[in-house]
C-alpha positions in Angstrom: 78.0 85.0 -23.3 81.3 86.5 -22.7 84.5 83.9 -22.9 86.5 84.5 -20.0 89.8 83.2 -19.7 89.2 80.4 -17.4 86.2 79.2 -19.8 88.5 79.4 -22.9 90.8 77.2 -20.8 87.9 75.0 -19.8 86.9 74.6 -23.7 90.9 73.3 -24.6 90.9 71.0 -21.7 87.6 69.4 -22.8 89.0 69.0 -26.6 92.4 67.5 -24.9 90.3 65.1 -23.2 88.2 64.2 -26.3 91.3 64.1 -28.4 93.3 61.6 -26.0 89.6 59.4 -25.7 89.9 58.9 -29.7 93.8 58.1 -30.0 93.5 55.8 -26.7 89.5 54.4 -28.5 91.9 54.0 -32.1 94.9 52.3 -30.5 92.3 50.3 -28.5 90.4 48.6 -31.3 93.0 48.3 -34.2 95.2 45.9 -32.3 98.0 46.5 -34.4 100.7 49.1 -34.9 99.8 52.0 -36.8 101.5 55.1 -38.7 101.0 58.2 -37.6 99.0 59.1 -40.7 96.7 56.2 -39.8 96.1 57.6 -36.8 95.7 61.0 -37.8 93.1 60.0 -40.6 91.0 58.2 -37.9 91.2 60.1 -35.2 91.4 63.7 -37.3 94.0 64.7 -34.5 96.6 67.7 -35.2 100.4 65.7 -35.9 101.8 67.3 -33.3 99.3 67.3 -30.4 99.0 63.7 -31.9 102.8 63.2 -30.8 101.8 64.6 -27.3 99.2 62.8 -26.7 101.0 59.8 -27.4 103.3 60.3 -24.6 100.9 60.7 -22.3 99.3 57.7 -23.2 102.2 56.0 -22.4 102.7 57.8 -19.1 99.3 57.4 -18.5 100.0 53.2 -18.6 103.3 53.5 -17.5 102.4 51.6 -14.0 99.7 49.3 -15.3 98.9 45.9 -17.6 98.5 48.1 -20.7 101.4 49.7 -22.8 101.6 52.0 -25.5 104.4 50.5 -27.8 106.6 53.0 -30.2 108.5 50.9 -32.8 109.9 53.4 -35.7 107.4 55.5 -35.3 104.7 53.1 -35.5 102.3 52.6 -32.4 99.9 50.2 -30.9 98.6 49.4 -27.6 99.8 46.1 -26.0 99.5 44.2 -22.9 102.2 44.6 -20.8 105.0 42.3 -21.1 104.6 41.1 -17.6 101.4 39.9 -18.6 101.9 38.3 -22.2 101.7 34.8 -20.5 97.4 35.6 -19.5 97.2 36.4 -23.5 99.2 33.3 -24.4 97.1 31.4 -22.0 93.4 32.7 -23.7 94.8 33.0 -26.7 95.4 28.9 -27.1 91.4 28.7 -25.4 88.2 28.6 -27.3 86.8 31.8 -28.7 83.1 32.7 -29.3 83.5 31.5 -33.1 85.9 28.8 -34.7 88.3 30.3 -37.2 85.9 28.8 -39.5 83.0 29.9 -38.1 84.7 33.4 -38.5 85.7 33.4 -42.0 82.1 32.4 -43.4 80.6 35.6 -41.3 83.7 37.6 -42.9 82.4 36.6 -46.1 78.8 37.4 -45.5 80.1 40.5 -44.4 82.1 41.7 -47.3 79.9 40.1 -50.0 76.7 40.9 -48.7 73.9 40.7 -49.7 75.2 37.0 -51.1 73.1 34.1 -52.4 74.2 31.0 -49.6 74.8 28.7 -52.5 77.7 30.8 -53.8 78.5 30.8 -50.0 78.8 26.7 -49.8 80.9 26.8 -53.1 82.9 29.1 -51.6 82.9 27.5 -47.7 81.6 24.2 -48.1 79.0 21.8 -46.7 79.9 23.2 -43.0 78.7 26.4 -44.0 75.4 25.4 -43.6 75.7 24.7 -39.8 77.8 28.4 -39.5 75.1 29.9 -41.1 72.3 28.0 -39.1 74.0 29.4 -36.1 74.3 32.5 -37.4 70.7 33.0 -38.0 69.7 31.6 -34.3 72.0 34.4 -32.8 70.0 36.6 -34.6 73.5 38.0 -36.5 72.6 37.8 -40.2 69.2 37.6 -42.1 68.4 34.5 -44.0 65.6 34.6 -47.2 64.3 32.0 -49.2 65.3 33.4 -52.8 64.2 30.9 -55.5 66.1 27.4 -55.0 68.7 29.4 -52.3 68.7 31.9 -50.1 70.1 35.6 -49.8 71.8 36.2 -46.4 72.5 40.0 -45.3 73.7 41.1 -41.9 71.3 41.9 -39.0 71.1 45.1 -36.9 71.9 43.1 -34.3 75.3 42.0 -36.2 76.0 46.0 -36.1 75.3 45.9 -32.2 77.0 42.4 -31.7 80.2 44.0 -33.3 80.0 47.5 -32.4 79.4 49.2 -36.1 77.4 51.6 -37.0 74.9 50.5 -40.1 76.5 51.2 -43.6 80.3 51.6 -42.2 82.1 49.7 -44.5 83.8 46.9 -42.3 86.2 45.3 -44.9 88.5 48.4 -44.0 
């Protein structure tokens, strides 16, 4: 197959597009500002096409309810400031978990695979109830071990949470 101009053209507009789908994917999910290394080492972008792409980002949701936010060369993706009151207003609402709810499915995360008796030292009584609930929603396995039990995640934690199996989530 012979590359033509137009193809070879074709080919860099296709890795443009890929590129600008990982920086806008990265920005997306870290909810926080990050270093141009940062987004270099996740996105595995070239610094300065990285710097490009960046603008057009923001070009891109000049006109919308999205931002791209440079502070001293640190960047994140934000809701626009016309709309900060929506995020104010869901952020005071209930969320799927309680903060406490969260905290003891960090911990299973991190420590897994973790005996739930060090869990309740760690969480307390309640934990018992997060980790009932846990276990209905299918999100973390639950095995009788002796007088406790040994809890690891579920595949259906990595689907619930978008991870892939074995990517280390306390990063």
């Amino acid at each position: 197959m012979e590359i033509t101009r137009e193809s070879a053209e074709e080919i860099d507009e296709e890795i443009e597009t890929e590129n600008i789908r990982k920086v806008e994917a990265a920005l997306f999910i870290a909810g926080k500002f990050m270093s141009l290394q940062e987004l270099i080492a996740l996105t595995d972008v070239n610094p300065i096409l990285l710097r490009k792409l960046l603008a057009d980002l923001q070009e891109k949701y000049k006109n919308s309810g999205i931002e791209i936010v440079n502070n001293d060369n640190l960047w994140k993706m934000d809701v626009g400031s016309d709309y900060t009151y929506m995020v104010n207003k869901l952020a005071t609402g209930s969320s799927e978990f309680s903060k406490a709810e969260q905290e003891t499915l960090a911990i299973i995360a991190y420590k897994q695979p973790m005996k739930q008796s060090v869990l309740v030292k760690i969480r307390g009584n309640k934990s018992y109830d997060h980790i009932r609930r846990f276990v209905e929603m299918g999100l973390i396995n639950k095995k009788r071990t002796g007088h406790t039990a040994e809890l690891t995640l579920s595949d259906q934690f990595h689907d619930y949470f978008h991870l892939t199996k074995g990517e280390n989530i306390s990063e």
